[in-house]
C-alpha positions as a printed Julia matrix, in Angstrom:
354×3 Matrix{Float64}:
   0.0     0.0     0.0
   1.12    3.81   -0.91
   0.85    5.7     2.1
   1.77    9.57    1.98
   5.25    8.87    3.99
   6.1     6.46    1.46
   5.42    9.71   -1.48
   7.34   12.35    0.39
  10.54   10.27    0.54
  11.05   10.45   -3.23
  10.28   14.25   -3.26
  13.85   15.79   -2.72
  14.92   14.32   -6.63
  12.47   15.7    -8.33
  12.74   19.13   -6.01
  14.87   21.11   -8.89
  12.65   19.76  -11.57
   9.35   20.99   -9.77
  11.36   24.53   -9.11
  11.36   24.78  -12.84
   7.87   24.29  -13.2
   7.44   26.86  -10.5
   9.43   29.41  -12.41
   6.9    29.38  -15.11
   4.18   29.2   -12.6
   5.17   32.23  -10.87
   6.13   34.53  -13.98
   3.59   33.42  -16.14
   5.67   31.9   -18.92
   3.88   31.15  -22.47
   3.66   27.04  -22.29
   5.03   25.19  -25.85
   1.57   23.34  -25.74
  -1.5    25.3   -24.2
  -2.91   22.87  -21.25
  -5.87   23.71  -18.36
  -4.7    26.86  -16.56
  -3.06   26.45  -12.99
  -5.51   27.46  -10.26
  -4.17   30.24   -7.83
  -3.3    28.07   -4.73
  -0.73   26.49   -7.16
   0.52   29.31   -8.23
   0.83   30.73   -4.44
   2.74   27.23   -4.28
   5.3    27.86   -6.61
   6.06   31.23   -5.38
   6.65   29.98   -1.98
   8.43   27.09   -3.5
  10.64   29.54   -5.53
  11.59   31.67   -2.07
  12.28   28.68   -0.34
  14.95   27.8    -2.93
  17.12   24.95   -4.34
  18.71   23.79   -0.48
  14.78   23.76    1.31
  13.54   20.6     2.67
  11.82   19.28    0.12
   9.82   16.32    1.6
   8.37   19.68    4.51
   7.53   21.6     1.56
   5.32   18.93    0.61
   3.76   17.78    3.95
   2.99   21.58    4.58
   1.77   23.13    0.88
   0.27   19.89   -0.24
  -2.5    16.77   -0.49
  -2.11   13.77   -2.08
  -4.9    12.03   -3.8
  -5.28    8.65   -5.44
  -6.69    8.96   -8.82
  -9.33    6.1    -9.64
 -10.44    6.93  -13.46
 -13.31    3.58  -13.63
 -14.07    3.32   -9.51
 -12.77    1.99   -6.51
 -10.1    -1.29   -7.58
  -8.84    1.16  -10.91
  -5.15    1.77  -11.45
  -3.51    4.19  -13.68
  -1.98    3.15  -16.63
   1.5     4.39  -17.8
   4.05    4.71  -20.67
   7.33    5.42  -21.38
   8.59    7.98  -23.95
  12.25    8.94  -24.6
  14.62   11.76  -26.85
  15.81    9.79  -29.99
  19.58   10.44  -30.43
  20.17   10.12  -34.75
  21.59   11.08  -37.64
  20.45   13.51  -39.84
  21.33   16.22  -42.48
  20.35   19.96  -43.32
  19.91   18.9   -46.78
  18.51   15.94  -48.61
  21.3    13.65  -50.14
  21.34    9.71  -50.94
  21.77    8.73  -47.5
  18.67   11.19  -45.96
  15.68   10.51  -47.83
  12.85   12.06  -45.53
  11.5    14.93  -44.54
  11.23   16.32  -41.53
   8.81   18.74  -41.71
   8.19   22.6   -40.36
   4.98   23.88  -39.18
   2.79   24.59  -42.12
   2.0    28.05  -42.48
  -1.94   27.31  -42.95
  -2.38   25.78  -39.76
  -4.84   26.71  -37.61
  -5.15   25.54  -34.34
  -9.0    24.54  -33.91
  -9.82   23.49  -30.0
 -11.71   26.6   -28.69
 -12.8    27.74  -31.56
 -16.59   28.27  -32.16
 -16.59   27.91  -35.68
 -20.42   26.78  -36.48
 -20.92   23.53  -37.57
 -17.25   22.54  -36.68
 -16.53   18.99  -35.61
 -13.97   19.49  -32.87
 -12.51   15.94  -33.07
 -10.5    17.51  -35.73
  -8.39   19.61  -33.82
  -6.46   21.82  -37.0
  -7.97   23.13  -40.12
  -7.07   25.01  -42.6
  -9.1    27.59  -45.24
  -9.62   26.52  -48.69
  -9.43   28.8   -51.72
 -13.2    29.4   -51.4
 -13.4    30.06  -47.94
 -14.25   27.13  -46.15
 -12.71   25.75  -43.16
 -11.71   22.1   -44.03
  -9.98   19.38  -41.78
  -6.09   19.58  -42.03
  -4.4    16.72  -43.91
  -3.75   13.1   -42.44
  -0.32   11.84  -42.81
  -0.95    9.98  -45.89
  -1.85   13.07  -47.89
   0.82   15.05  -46.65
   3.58   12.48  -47.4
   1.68   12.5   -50.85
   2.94   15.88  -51.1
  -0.35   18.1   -50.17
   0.97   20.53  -48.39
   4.65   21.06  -49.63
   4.02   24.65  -50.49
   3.22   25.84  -47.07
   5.93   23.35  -44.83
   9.62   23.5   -45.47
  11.76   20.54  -44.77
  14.04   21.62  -41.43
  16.32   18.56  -41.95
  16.2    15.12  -43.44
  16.43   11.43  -42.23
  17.07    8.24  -43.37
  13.28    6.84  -43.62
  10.0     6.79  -42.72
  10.81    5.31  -39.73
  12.88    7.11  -38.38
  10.56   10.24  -38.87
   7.96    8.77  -37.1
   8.76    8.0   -33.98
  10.53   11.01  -33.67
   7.04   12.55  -34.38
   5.97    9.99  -31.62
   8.7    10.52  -28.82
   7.95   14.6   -29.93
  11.61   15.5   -29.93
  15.05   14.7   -30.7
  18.6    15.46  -31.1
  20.06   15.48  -34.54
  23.61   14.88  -35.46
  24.7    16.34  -38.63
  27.39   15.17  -41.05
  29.92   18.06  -39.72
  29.47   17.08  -36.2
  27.21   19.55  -35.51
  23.81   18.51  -33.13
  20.74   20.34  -33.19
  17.35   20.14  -31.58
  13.82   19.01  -33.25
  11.22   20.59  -31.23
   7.74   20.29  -31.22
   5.73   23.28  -33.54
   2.26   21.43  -34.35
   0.24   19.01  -35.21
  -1.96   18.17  -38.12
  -5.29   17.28  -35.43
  -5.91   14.59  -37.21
  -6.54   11.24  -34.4
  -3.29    9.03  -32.94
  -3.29    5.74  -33.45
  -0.66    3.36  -31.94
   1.2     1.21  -34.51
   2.42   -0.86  -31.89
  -1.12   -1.57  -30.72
  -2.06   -2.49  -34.19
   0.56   -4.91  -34.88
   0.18   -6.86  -31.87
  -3.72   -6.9   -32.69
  -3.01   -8.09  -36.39
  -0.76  -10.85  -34.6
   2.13   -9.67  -36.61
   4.14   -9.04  -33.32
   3.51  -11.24  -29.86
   3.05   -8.48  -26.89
   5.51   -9.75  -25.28
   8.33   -9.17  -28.38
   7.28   -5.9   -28.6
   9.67   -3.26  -28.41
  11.22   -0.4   -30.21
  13.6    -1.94  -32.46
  11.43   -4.88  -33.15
   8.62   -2.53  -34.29
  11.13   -0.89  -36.44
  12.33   -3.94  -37.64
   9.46   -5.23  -39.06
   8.49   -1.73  -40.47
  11.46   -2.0   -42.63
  11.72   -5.83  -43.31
   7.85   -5.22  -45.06
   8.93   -2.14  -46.99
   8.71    1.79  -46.89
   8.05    2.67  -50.71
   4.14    4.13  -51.11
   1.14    1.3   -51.07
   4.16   -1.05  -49.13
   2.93   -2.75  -45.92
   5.15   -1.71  -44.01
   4.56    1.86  -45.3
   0.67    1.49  -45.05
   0.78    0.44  -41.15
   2.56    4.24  -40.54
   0.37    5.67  -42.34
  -2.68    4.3   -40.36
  -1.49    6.39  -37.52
  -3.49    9.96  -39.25
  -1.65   12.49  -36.94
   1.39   14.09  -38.15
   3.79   16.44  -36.3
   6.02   19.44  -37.05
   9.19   20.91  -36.05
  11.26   23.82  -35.57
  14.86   23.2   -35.82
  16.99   24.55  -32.52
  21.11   25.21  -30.99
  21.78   22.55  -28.16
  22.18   25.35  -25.55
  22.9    22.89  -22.57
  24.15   19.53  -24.23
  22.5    18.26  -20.14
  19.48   19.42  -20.54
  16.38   16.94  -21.88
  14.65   17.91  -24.52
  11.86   21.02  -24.27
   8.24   19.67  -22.95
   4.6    20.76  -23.41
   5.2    23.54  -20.62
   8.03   25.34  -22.05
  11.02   23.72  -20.44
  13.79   20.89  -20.33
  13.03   17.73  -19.46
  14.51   16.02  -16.32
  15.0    11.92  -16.95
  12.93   10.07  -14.28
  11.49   13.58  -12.68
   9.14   14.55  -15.68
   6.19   13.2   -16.97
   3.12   13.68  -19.46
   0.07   13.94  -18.76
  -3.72   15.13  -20.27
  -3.19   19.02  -20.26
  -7.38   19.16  -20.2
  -7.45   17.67  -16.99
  -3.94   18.95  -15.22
  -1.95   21.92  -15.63
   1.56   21.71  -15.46
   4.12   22.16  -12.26
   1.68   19.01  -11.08
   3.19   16.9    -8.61
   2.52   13.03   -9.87
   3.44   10.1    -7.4
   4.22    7.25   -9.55
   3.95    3.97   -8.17
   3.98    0.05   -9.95
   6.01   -2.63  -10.71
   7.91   -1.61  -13.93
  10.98   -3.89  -13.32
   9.25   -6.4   -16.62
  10.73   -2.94  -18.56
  13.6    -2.76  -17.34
  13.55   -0.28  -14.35
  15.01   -2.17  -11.66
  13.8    -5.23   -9.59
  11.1    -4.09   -7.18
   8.37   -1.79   -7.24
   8.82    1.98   -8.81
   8.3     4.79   -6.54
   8.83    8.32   -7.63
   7.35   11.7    -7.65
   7.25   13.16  -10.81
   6.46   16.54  -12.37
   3.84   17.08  -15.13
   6.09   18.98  -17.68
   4.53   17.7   -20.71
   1.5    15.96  -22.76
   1.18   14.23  -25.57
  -1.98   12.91  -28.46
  -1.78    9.49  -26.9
  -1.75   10.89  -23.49
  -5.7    11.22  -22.4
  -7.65   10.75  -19.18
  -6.98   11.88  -15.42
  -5.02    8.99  -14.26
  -2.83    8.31  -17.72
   0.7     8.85  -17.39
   3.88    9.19  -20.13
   7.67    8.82  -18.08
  10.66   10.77  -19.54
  13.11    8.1   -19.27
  15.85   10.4   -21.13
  18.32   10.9   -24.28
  19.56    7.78  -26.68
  18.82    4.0   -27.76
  18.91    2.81  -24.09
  16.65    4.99  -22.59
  14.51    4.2   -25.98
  14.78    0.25  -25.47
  12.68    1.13  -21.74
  10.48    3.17  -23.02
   9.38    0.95  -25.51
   8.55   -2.1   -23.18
   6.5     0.26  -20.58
   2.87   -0.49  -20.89
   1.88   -0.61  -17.13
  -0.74   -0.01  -14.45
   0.29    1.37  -11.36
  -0.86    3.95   -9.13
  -1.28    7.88  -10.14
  -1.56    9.94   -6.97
  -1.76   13.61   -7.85
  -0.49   16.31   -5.15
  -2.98   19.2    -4.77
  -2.19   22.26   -2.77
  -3.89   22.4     0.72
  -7.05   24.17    0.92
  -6.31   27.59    3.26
């Protein structure tokens, strides 16, 4: 059983990571992706988290400033349910050449973001749109259409990989760090998304029997991708394309070559301390006690406990007690990632009622 001694024990790593969140808390910093807005009491949090600095006593902060309370999304005996995401480390180039093939693309200067909009008539499932030459607002593009070339005039390629692949599940993992030819790395980082629905290919080859669930991972996903072929109308090229959302990218310096990747809220993500969450249902700076055996992935040999910090969100990422981890930068962290698909206990800390 979780009991709230057993949270606050975790809460000193994940101290400098929740001071970040605090900073744009407190100031009011534009997030990357727009989530539900922070009530007040959190934001009186952070501010007395930010004057109580980097050397305060964590685990007091807590037991004073906050509640913790066990989600249960379908009743009493419900758990959470949790996956992993990572930064792909790769290869890449500025321009296309025999080796780079696709496109990574930027966002597309006709999108328009559709969630609050009142637009009569509009079916908000489809979260982007765009205005046709007569006027009309129209769905945006899947992914099939735009790798068909729809949209090339508005969307610039920002660098180039080797496949298909490789652009989609950096679309999936919503970052990454690019190495270039001359040594050079650069940042991919989130700008957009097409609205379309997110479908997991992972799911769908384990439910066509083409992979056993428990031979799933990354690199055997991407495995069979390639083995059954890339080139248009291509199974293996058809199954990516059944996934209709598409994502684009701004291309970025490495500042801090420590630093995770940029999140949902604006900010680098900490390995182990961040996670992402359903930005309708929590804002971010969050407190999330994580709690489940994970060790089948990879993450030790007992039970996971750790307080984590909603920093980010993702397509996939929907309902109040549905978690994503950071688990960091490069093919290892990657290889966890990809195996985590696991219940466990969400336990969201809520500042005290005055």
């Amino acid at each position: 059983m979780v009991t709230r001694s057993t949270c606050l024990v975790h809460v000193q790593r994940a101290w400098p990571a929740f001071l970040a969140s605090c900073e744009c808390l407190a100031h009011g910093n534009p997030s990357l992706r727009a989530a539900v807005s922070a009530s007040l009491s959190l934001t009186t949090v952070a501010r007395a988290a930010l004057e109580a600095g980097a050397a305060s006593d964590a685990e007091r902060f807590f037991q004073i400033h906050f509640q913790p309370w066990l989600v249960r999304p379908d009743g009493e005996t419900s758990r959470g349910f949790f996956t992993g995401y990572y930064e792909p480390e790769i290869d890449g180039s500025p321009v296309r050449t025999g080796r780079f093939q696709a496109p990574v693309l930027s966002r597309p200067t006709d999108l328009q973001d559709m969630r609050a909009s009142n637009a009569p008539g509009w079916d908000h499932a489809c979260e982007s749109a765009r205005v046709t030459p007569d006027g009309r607002l129209e769905p945006y593009p899947d992914r099939r259409a735009i790798e068909a070339g729809r949209i090339d005039h508005v969307a610039q390629p920002v660098v180039w990989l080797e496949d298909h692949v490789e652009v989609f599940f950096v679309q999936v993992q919503g970052s990454a760090c690019i190495r270039f030819p001359d040594g050079t790395r650069r940042r991919l980082i989130y700008s957009g998304r097409n609205g379309q629905p997110y479908s997991s290919i992972g799911k769908i080859l384990i439910d066509r029997r083409e992979i056993a669930p428990e031979e799933m991972s990354l690199d055997r996903c991407k495995t069979w991708l390639r083995q059954h072929g890339l080139e248009t109308g291509q199974p293996g090229r058809e199954v990516l394309q059944s996934n209709r959302s598409y994502i684009f990218f701004r291309l970025a310096e490495v500042v801090n070559e420590a630093a995770g990747p940029i999140g949902g809220q604006g900010i680098a993500l900490t390995a182990g301390c961040s996670i992402a969450i359903d930005r309708t249902v929590w804002p971010y700076g969050t407190p999330v006690f994580v709690a489940g055996d994970f060790s089948s992935a990879g993450m030790g040999r007992a039970p996971l406990g750790a307080m984590m910090v909603a920093q980010d969100t993702g397509s996939a990422i929907k309902g109040p007690a549905r978690g994503d981890l950071f688990i960091g930068s490069g093919h290892a962290a990657g290889e966890i990632a990809g195996k985590i698909r696991h219940s466990g206990d969400f336990i969201a800390f809520l500042p005290r009622r005055s």
